[in-house]
Gaussian input, Z-matrix of N, CA and C with variables (Angstrom, degrees):
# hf/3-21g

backbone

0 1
 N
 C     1     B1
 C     2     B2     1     A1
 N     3     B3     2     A2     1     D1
 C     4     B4     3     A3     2     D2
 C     5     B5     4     A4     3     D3
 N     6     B6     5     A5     4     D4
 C     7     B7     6     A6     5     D5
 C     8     B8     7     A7     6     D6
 N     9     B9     8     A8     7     D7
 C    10    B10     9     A9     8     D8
 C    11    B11    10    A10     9     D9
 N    12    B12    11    A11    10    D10
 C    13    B13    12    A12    11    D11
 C    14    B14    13    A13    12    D12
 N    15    B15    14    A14    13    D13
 C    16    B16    15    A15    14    D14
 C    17    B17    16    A16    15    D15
 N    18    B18    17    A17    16    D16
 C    19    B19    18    A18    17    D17
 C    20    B20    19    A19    18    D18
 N    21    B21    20    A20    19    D19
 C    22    B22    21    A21    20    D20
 C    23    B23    22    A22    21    D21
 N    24    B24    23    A23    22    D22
 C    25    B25    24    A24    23    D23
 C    26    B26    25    A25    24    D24
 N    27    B27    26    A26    25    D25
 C    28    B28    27    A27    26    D26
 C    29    B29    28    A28    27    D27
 N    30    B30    29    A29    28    D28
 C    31    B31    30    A30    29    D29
 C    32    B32    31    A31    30    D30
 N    33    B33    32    A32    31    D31
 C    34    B34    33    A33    32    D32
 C    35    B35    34    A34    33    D33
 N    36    B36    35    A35    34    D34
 C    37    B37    36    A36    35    D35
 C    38    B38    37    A37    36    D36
 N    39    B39    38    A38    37    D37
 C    40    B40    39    A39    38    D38
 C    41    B41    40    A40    39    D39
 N    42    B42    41    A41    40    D40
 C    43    B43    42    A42    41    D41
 C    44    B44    43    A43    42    D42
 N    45    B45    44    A44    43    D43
 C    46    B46    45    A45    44    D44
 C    47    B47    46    A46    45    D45
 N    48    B48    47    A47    46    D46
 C    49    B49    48    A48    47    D47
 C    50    B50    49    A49    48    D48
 N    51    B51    50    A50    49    D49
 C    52    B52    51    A51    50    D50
 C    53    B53    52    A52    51    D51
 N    54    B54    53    A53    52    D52
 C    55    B55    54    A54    53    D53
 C    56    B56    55    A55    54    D54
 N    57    B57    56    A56    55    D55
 C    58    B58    57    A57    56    D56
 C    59    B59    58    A58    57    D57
 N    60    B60    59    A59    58    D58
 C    61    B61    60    A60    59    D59
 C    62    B62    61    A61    60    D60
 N    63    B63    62    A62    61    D61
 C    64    B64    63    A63    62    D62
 C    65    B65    64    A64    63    D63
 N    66    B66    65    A65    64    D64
 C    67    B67    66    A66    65    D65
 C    68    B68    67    A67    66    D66
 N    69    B69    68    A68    67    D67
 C    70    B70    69    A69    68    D68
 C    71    B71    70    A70    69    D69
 N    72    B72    71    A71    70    D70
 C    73    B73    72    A72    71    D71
 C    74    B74    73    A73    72    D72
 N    75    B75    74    A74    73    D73
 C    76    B76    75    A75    74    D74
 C    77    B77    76    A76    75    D75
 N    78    B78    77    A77    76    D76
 C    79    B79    78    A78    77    D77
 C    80    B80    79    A79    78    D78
 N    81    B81    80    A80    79    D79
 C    82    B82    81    A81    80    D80
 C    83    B83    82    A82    81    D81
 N    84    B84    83    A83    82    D82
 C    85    B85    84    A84    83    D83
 C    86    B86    85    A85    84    D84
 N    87    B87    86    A86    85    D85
 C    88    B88    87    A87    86    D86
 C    89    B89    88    A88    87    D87
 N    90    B90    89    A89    88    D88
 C    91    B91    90    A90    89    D89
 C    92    B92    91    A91    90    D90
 N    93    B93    92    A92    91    D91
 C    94    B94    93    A93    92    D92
 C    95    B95    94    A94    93    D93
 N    96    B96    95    A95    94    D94
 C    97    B97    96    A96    95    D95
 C    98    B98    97    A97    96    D96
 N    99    B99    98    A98    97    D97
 C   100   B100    99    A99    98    D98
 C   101   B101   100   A100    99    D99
 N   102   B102   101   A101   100   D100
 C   103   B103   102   A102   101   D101
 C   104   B104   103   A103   102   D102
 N   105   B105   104   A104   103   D103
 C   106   B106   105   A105   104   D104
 C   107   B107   106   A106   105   D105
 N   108   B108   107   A107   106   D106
 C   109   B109   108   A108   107   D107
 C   110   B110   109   A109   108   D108
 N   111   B111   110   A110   109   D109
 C   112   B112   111   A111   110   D110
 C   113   B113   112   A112   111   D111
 N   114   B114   113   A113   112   D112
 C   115   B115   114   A114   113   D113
 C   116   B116   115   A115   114   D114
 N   117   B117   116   A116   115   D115
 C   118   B118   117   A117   116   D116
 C   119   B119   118   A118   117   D117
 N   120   B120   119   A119   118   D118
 C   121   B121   120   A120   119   D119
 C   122   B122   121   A121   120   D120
 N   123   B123   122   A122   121   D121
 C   124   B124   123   A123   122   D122
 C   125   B125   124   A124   123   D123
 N   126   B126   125   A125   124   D124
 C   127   B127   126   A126   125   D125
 C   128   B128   127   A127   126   D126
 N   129   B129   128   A128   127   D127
 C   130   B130   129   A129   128   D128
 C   131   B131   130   A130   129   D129
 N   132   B132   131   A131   130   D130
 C   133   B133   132   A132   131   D131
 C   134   B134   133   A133   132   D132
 N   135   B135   134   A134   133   D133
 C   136   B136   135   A135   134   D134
 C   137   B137   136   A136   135   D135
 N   138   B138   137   A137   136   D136
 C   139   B139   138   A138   137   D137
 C   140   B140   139   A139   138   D138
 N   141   B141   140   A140   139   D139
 C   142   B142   141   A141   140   D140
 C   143   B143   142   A142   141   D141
 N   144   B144   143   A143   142   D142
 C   145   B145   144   A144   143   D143
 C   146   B146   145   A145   144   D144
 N   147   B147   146   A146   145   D145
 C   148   B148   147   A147   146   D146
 C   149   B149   148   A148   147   D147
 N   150   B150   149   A149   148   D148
 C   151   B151   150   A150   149   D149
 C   152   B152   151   A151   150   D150
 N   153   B153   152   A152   151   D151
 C   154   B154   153   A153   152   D152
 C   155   B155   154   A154   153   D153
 N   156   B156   155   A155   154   D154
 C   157   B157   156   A156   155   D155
 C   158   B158   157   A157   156   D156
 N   159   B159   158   A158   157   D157
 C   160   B160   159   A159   158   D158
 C   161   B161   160   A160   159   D159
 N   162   B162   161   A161   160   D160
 C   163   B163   162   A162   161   D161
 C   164   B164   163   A163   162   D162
 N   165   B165   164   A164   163   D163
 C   166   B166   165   A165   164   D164
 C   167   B167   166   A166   165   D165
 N   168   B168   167   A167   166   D166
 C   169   B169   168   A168   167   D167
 C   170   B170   169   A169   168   D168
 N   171   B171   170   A170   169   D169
 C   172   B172   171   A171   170   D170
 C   173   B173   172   A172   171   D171
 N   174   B174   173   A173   172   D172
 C   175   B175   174   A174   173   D173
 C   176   B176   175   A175   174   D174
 N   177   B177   176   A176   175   D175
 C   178   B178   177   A177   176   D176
 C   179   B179   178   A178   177   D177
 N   180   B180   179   A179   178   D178
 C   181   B181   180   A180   179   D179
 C   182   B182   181   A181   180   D180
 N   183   B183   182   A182   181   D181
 C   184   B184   183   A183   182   D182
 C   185   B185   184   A184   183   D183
 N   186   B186   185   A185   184   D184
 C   187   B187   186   A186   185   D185
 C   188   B188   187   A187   186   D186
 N   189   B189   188   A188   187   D187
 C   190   B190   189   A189   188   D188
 C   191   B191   190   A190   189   D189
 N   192   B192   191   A191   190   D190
 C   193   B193   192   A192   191   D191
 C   194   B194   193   A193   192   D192
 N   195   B195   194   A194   193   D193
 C   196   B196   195   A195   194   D194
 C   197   B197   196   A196   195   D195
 N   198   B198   197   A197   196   D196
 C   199   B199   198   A198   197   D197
 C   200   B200   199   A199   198   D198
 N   201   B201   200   A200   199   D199
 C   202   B202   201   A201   200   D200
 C   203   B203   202   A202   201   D201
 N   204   B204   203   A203   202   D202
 C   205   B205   204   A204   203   D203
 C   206   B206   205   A205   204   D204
 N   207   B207   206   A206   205   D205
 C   208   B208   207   A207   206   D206
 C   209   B209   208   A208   207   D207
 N   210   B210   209   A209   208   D208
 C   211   B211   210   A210   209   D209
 C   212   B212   211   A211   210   D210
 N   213   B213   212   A212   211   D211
 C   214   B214   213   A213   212   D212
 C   215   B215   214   A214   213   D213
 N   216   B216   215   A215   214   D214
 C   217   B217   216   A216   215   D215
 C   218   B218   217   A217   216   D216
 N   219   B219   218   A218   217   D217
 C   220   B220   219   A219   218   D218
 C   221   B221   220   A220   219   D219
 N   222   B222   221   A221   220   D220
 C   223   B223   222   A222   221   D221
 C   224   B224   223   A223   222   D222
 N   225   B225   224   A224   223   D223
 C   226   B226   225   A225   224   D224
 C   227   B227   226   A226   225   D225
 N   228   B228   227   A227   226   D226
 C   229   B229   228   A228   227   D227
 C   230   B230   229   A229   228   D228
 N   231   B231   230   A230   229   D229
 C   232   B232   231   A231   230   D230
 C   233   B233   232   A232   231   D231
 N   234   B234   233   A233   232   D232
 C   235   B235   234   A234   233   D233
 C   236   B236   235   A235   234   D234

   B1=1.4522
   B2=1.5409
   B3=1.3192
   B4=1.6112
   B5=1.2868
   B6=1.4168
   B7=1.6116
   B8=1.5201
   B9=1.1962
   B10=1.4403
   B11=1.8538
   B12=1.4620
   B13=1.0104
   B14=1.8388
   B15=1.3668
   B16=1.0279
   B17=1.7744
   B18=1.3424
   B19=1.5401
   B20=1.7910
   B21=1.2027
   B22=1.5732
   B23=1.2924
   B24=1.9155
   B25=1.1547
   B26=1.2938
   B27=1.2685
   B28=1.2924
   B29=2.0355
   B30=1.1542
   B31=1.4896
   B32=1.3898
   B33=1.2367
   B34=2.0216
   B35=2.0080
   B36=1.4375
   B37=1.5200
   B38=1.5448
   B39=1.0202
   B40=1.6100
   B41=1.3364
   B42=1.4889
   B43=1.5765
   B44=1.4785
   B45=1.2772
   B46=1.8536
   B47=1.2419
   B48=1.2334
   B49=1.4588
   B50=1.3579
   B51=1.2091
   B52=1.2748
   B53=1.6223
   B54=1.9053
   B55=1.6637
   B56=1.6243
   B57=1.2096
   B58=1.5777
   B59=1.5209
   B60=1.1434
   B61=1.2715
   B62=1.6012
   B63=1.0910
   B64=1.1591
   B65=1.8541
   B66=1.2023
   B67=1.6834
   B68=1.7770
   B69=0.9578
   B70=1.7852
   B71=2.1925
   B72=1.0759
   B73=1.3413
   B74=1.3959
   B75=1.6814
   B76=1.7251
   B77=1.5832
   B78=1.6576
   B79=1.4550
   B80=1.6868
   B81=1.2488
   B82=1.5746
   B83=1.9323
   B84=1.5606
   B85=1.5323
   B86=1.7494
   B87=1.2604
   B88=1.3936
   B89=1.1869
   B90=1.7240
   B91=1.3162
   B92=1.5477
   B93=1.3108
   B94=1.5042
   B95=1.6581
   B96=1.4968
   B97=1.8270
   B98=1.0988
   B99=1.5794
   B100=1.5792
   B101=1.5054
   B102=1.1945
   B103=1.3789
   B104=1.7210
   B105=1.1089
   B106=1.5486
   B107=1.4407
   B108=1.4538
   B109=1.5731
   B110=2.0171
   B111=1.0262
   B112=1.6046
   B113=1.8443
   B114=1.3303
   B115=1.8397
   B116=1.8219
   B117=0.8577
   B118=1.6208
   B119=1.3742
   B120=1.3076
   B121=1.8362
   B122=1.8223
   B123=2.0175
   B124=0.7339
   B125=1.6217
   B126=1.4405
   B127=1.8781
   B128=1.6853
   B129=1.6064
   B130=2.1793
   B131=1.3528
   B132=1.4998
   B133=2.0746
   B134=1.7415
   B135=1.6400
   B136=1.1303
   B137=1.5686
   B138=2.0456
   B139=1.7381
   B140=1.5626
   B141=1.4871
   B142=1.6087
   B143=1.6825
   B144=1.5983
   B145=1.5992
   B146=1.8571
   B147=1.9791
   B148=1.5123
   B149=1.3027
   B150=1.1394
   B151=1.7824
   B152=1.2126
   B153=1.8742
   B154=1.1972
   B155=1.7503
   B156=1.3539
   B157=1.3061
   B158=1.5873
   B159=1.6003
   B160=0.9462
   B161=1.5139
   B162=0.9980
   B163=1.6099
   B164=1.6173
   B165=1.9368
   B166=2.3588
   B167=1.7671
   B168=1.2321
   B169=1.6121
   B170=1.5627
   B171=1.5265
   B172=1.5734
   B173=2.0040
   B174=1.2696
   B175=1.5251
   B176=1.7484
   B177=1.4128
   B178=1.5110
   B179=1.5174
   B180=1.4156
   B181=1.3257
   B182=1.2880
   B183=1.8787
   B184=1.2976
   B185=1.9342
   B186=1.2980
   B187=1.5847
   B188=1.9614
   B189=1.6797
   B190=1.5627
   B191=1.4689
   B192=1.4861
   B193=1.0094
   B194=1.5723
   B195=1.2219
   B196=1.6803
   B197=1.4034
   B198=1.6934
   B199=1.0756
   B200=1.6422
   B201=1.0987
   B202=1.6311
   B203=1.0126
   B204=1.5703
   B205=1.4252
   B206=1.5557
   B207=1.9817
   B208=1.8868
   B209=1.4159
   B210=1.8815
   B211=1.5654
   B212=1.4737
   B213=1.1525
   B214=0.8915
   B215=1.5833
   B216=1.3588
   B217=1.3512
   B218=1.7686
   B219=1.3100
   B220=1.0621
   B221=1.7126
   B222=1.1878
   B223=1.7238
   B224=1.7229
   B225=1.4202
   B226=1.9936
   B227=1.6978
   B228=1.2193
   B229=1.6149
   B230=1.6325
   B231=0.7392
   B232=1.8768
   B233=1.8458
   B234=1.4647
   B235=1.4126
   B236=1.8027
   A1=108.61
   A2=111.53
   A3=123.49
   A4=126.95
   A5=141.47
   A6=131.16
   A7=106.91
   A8=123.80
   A9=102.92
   A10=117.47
   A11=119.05
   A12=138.15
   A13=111.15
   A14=119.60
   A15=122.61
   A16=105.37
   A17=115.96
   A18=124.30
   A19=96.00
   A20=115.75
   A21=112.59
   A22=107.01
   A23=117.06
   A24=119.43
   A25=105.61
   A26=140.07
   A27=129.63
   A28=123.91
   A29=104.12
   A30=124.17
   A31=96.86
   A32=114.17
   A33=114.37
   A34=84.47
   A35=115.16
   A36=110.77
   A37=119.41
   A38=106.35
   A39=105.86
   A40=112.98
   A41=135.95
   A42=145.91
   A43=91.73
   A44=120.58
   A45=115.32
   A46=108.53
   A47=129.79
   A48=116.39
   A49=128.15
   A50=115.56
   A51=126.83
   A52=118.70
   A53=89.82
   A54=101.31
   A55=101.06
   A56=110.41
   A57=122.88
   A58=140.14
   A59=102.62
   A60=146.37
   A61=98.09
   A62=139.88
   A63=159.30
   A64=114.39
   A65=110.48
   A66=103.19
   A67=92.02
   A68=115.04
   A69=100.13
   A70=95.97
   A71=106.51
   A72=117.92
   A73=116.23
   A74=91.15
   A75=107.46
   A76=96.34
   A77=95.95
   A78=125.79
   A79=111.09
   A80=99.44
   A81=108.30
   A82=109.20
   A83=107.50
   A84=119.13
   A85=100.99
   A86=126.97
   A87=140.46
   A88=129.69
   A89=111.38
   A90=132.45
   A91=118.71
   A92=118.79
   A93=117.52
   A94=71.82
   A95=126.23
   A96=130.01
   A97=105.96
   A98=128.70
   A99=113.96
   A100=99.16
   A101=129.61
   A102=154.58
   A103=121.73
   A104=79.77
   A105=100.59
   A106=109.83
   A107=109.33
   A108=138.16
   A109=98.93
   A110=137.38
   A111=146.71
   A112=100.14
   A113=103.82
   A114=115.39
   A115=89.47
   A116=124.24
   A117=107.44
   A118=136.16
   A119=90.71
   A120=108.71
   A121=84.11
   A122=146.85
   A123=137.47
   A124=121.63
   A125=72.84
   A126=104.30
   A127=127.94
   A128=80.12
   A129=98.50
   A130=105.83
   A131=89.92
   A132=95.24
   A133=108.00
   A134=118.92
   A135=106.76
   A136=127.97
   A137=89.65
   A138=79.95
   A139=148.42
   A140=93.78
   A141=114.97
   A142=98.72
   A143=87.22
   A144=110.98
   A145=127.45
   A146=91.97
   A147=97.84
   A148=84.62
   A149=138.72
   A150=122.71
   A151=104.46
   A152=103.06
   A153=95.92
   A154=125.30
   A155=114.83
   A156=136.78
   A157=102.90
   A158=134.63
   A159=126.13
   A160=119.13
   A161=105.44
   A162=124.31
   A163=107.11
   A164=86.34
   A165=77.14
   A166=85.68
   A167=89.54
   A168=120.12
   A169=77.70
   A170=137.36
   A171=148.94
   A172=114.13
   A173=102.29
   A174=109.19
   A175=84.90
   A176=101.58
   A177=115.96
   A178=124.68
   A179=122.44
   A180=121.22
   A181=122.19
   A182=122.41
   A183=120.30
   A184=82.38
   A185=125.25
   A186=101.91
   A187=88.92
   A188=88.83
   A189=87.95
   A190=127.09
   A191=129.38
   A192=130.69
   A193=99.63
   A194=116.01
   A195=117.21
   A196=120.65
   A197=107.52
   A198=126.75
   A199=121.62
   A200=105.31
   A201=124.73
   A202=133.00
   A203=109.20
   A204=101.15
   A205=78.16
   A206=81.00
   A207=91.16
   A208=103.30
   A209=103.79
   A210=112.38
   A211=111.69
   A212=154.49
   A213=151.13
   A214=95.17
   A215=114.41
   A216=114.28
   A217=96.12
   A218=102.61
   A219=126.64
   A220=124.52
   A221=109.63
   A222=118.96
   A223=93.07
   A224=84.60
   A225=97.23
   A226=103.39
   A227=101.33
   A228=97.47
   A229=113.56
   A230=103.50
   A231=125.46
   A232=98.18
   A233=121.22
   A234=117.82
   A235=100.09
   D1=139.95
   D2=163.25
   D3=-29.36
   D4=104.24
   D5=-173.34
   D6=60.50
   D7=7.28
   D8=-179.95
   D9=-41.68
   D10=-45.39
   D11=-179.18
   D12=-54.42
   D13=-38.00
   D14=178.03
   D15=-82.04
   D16=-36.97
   D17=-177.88
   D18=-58.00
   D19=-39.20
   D20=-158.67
   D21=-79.60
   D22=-20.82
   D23=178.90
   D24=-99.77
   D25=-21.58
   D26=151.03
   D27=-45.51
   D28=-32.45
   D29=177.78
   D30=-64.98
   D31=-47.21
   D32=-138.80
   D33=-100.41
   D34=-26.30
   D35=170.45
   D36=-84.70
   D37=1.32
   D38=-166.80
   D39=-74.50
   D40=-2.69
   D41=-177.99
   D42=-92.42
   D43=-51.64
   D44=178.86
   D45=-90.01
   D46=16.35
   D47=154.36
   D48=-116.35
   D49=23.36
   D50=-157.14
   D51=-98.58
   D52=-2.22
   D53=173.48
   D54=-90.70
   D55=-3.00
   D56=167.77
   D57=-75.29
   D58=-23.81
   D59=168.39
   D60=-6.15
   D61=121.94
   D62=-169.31
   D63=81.99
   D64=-1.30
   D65=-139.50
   D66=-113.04
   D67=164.50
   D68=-159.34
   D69=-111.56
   D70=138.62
   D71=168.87
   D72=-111.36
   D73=144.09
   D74=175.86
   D75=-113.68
   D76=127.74
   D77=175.06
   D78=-122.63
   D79=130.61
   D80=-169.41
   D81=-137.38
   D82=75.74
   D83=-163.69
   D84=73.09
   D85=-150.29
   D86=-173.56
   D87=-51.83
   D88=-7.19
   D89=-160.37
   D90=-114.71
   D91=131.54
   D92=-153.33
   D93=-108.68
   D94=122.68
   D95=177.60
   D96=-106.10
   D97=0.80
   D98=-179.76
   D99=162.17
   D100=157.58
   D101=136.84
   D102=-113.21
   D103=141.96
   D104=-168.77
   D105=-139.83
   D106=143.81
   D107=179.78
   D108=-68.17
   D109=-37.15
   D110=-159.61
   D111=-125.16
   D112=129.36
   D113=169.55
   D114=-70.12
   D115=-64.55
   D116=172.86
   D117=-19.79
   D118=-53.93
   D119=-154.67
   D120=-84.46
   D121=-36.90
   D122=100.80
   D123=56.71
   D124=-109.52
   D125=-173.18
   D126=-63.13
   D127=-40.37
   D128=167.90
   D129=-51.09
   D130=-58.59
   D131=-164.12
   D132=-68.47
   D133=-17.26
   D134=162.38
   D135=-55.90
   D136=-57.54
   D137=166.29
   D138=-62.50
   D139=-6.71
   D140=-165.74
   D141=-68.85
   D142=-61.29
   D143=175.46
   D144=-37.01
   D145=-66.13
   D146=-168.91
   D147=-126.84
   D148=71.82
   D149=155.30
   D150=5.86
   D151=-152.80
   D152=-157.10
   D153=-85.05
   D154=32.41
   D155=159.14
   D156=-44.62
   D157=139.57
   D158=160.13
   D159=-66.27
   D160=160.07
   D161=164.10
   D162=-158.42
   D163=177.46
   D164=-179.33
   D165=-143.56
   D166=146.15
   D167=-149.93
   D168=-126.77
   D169=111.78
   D170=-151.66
   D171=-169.10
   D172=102.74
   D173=-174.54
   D174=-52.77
   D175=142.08
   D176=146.36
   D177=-61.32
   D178=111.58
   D179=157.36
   D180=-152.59
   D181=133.89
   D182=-138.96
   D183=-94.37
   D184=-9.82
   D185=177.86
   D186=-134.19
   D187=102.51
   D188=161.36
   D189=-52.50
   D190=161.92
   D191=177.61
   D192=-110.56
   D193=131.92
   D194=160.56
   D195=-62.31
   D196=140.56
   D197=152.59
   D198=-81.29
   D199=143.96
   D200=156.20
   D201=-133.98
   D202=116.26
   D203=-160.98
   D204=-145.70
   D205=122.92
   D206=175.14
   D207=-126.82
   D208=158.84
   D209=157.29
   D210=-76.47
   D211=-12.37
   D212=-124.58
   D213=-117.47
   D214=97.59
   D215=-162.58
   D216=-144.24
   D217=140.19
   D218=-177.71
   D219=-81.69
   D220=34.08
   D221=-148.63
   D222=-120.24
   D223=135.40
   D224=166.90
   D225=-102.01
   D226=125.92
   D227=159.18
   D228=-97.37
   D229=129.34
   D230=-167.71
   D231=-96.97
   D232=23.89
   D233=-171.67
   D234=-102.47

């Protein structure tokens, strides 16, 4: 899976980042490279950093909110 490695270190940092709490971090494998106030300011220094190497650019928050995302849609297509 994609970033799994960065997701697991986002998990295993989330007790020391939690005075961060709104503010978005760049994780690149095991390594927490920065927090930042802007998903922009973020994402630049990712590319600055690791081109086009992945990394994950992820607002801090100690109680995620769920997604739902369904097929189950009530729609006629008239095509």
């Amino acid at each position: 899976m994609a970033l799994e490695k960065e997701l697991e270190t986002y998990r295993n940092k989330l007790p020391e980042l939690k005075a961060e709490e709104g503010k978005f971090v760049l994780i690149k494998g095991d390594e927490v490279a920065g927090i930042y106030v802007a998903y922009e300011d973020a994402l630049k220094e990712g590319y600055r950093r690791f081109g086009l190497d992945s990394f994950l650019v992820k607002q801090i928050q100690l109680n995620e909110q769920a997604q739902l995302i369904t097929r189950l849609l009530n729609v006629v297509c008239h095509t």
